[in-house]
N, C-alpha and C positions, 0 to 999 in steps of 0.2 A: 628232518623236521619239516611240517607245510606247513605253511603260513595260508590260515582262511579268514579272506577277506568280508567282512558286509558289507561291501557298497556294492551298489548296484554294477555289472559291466557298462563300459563306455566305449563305444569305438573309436577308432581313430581320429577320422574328423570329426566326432562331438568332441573329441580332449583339446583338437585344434583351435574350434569354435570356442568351450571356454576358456583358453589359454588365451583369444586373441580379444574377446570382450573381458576379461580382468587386467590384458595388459591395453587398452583403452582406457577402462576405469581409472587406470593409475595414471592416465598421459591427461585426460581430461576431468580432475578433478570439478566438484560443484563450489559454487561460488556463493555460501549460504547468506550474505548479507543481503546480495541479492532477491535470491530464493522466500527469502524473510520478509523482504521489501514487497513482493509479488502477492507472499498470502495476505499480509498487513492491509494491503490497499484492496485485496479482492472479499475483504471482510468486511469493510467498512459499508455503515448500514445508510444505504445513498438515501434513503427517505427521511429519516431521520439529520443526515444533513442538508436536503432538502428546506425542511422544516423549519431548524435552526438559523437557514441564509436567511427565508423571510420573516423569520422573527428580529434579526440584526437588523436587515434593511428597514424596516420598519420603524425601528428604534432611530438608526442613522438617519431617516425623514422626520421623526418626530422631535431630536435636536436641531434638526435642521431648519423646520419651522418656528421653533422657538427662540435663536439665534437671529432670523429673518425680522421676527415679530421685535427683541430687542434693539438692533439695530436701529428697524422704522421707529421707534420710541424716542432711541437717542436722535435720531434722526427730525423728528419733531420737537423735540425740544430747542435743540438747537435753531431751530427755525424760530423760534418764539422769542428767544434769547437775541 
């Protein structure tokens, strides 16, 4: 009985070569939370959070000023008092 193969022939040092990057693959698995971590941040749309900062800031100055302005107020009052 012969037994016919399809795979393609492979020489010796190619069987080595993948025999030694699959048993790599298996010594150095991937670290996916990582991996996840890496496209999550390389996604992220920097104009758009750009945008966003100066619109917060702006908001945090314009409490800010209003905060300032009450103060002076109670600040004057008490002066009268």
């Amino acid at each position: 009985m012969t037994i016919i193969s399809t795979a393609n022939p492979v020489s010796l040092e190619e069987a080595l070569d993948i025999a030694e990057e699959r048993a790599y693959a298996s010594k150095t698995p991937a670290f996916p939370p990582v991996n996840d971590a890496v496209k999550a941040f390389r996604s992220i749309d920097w104009a758009d959070v750009r945008r966003r900062t100066r619109v917060g800031v702006n908001n945090v100055g314009l409490v800010l000023a209003v905060i300032g302005e009450k103060i002076h107020d109670v600040g004057a009052y008490l002066a009268q008092v």
